[in-house]
N, C-alpha and C positions, 0 to 999 in steps of 0.2 A: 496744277501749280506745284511746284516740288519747295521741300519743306528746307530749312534753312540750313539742316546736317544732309541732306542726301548726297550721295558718292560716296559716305562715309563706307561704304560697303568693300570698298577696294582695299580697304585696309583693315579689313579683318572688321570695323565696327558696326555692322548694320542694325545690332539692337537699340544704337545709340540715333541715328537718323530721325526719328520722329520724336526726339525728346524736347520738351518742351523750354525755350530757352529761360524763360522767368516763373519756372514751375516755383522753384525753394524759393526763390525772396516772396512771391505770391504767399506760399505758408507762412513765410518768418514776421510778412506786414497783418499779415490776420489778427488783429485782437483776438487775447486768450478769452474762452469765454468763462463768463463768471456760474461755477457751481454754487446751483442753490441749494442751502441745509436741506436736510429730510425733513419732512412736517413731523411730531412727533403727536400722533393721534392719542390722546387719554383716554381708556377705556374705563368703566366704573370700577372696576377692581382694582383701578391706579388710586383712586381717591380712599381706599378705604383700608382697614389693622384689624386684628382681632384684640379687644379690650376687656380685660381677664377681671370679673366679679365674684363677689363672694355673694350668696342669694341669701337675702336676709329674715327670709322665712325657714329655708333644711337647711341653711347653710354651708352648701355643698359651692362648688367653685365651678363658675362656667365664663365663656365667651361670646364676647358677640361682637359680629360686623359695625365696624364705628366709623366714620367721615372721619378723614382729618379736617382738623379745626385749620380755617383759613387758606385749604387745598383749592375748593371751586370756584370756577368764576360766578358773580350775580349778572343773569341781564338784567331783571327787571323787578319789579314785585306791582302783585295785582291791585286792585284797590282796596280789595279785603286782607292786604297785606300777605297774601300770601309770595314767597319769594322763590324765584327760579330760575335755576341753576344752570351752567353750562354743561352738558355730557352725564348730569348725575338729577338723580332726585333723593336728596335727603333725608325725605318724611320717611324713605322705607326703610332707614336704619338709626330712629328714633325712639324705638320699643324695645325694650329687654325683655328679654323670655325664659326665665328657668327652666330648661329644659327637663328637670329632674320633678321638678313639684306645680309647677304648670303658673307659679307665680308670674306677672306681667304689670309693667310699668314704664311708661317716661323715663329716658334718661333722665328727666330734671329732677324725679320723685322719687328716686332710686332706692333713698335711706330715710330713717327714721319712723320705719312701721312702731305701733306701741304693739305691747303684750295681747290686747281684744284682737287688732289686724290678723294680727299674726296667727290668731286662732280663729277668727272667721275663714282665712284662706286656704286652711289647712283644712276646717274641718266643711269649707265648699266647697274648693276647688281640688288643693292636693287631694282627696280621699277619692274623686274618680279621674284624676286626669292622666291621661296616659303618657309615658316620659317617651322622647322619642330622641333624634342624637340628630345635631345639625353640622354638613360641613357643606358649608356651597360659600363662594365666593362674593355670589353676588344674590338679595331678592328678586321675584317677581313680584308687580304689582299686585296680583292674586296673594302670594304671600305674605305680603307685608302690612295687606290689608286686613288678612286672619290674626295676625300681630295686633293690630291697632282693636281691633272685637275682643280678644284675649285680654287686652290691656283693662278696655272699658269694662271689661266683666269682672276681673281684681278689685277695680276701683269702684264699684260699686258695691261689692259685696265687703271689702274693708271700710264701706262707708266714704270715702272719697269727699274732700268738698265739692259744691256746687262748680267752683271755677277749675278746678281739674278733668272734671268729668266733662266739662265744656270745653277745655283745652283738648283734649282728646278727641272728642265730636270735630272740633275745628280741622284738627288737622288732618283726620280721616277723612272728611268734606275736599280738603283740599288734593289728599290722595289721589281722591277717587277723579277729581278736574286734571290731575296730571295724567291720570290711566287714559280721559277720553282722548287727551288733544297727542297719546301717543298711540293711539287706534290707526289702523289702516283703513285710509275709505273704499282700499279695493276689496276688505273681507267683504266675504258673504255673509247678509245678514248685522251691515255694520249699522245703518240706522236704527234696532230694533236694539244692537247690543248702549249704541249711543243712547241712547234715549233712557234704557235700564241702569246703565251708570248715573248719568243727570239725576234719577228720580233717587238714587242711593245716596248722590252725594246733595242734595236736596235736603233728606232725613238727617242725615250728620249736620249738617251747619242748621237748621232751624233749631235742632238740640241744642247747638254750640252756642247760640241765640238764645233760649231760655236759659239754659245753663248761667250764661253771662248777667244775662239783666237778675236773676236771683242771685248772684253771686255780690252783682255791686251794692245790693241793699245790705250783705251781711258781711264780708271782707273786707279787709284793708287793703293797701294796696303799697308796695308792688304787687300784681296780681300775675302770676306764672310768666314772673318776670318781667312785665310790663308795667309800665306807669297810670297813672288816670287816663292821660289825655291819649293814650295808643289804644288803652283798653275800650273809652268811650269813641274813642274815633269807628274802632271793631266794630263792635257795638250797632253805630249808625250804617255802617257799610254792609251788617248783614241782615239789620233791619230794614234798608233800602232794597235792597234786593229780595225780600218776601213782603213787599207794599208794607210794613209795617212804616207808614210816613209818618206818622206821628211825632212816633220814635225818635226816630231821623231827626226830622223837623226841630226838634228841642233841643238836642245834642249836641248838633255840629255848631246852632249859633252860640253855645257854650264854651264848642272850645276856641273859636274864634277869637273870644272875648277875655281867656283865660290868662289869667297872668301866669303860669307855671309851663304849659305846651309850650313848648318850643316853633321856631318860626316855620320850619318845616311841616311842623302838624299843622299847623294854623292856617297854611300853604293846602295844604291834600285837601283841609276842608272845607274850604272856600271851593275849591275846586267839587268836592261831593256835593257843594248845597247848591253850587249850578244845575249839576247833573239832577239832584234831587226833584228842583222846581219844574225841569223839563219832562221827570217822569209822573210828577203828578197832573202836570199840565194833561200831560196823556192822558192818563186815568180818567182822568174827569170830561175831555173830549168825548172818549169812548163811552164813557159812560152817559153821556146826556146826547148818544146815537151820530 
């Protein structure tokens, strides 16, 4: 079948013979297509500054890795209130570290050491701790969690209250839960490394646990920033979780009944004392074979 230009060749056109006769308006009727933005991926060093302190034990001026306030997104928070994060995990730029005198703290605790602190730290810690110089962008979990032990070990040795020292246990506990669920299950050796995190971050929160219930007999509250009914909600939800029902059991119908919790606590707990009855229910299954 000869094509609609052929012969064109007689006159000099033969490159033009097999052209297409509705090639261009075919382009011109094409819907342009629509270019999609670029995804812009956050990396953890997008969410984070260096935030320049004065150490209020040598005195000396340092920095450290800080979250911008109100940078991350929340998915969710656990029932032990732990909260987490989109692309970032927080807990591991929540310890300050004098690099110079080995002092260590909570952002939230940062100031107001007395004269005795100041000299127990110095003459426990500063007198063997070795200074070292930090510049990395970002922690590793490994790291951040030497931080949180640094921390616990200042604050005990300044005498620390009961609810600090538990605040700290807490959210080491919680560290160590973000460390496992970012584990690869194709290491080698990953059940053996899983299972040694669980039982670490096991130690932290049952601390955080005592910590707390000896804290509510003797504090006031706000307590490391939380109110009653967040701190007793804690409270039952870390005592749920080491069978401590008792516990539990007394708490939650508390603050259910509280006139002060807000409707949202009063919400979670309703919801914990379900869960609650369902895991004693077990218990006591198990237990009677």
């Amino acid at each position: 079948m000869s094509g609609l230009l052929s012969g064109l060749s007689k006159f000099g056109l033969k490159n033009l013979e097999k052209k297409e006769l509705y090639q261009e308006e075919k382009k011109k009727e094409e819907p342009p297509k629509d270019k999609k933005p670029a995804v812009q991926v956050m990396k953890e060093e997008d969410y984070l500054f260096d935030k320049s302190y004065e150490c209020p034990v040598c005195y000396q001026k340092i920095k450290e890795r800080t979250m911008r306030v109100g940078k991350a997104k929340l998915l969710k928070t656990d029932m032990d209130l732990r909260p987490v994060y989109e692309n970032i995990e927080p807990l591991k730029y929540d310890v300050i570290v004098c690099q110079c005198c080995g002092y260590s703290v909570l952002s939230r605790y940062f100031m107001g050491l007395t004269p005795s602190q100041i000299k127990a730290v110095k003459d426990t810690i500063s007198i063997s701790f070795k200074p070292y110089e930090v510049k990395k962008e970002t922690y590793t979990y490994e790291e951040a969690l030497e931080r949180y032990k640094l921390c616990l070990a200042s604050t005990i040795v300044k005498h620390g209250k009961a609810s600090e020292k538990a605040y700290i246990c807490l959210k080491a506990g919680w560290l160590l839960r973000s460390m496992r669920e970012e584990l690869d299950e194709e290491l080698e050796g990953y059940d053996e490394k899983d299972a040694e995190l669980k039982a670490e971050e096991d130690e932290f929160l049952q601390n955080a646990l005592e910590g707390f219930l000896n804290a509510r007999q003797s504090e006031n509250y706000p307590m490391c920033g939380m109110d009653e009914a967040t701190v007793e909600f804690l409270i039952a939800m870390l005592a749920m979780e080491y069978e401590q029902f008792e516990v539990a059991s007394k708490i939650l119908p508390s603050i259910i009944t509280s006139v002060t919790a807000n409707n949202r606590m009063k919400d979670k707990a309703r919801e914990a004392k379900d869960i609650l009855l369902e895991k004693m229910k077990e218990k006591e299954k198990n237990a009677n074979g």
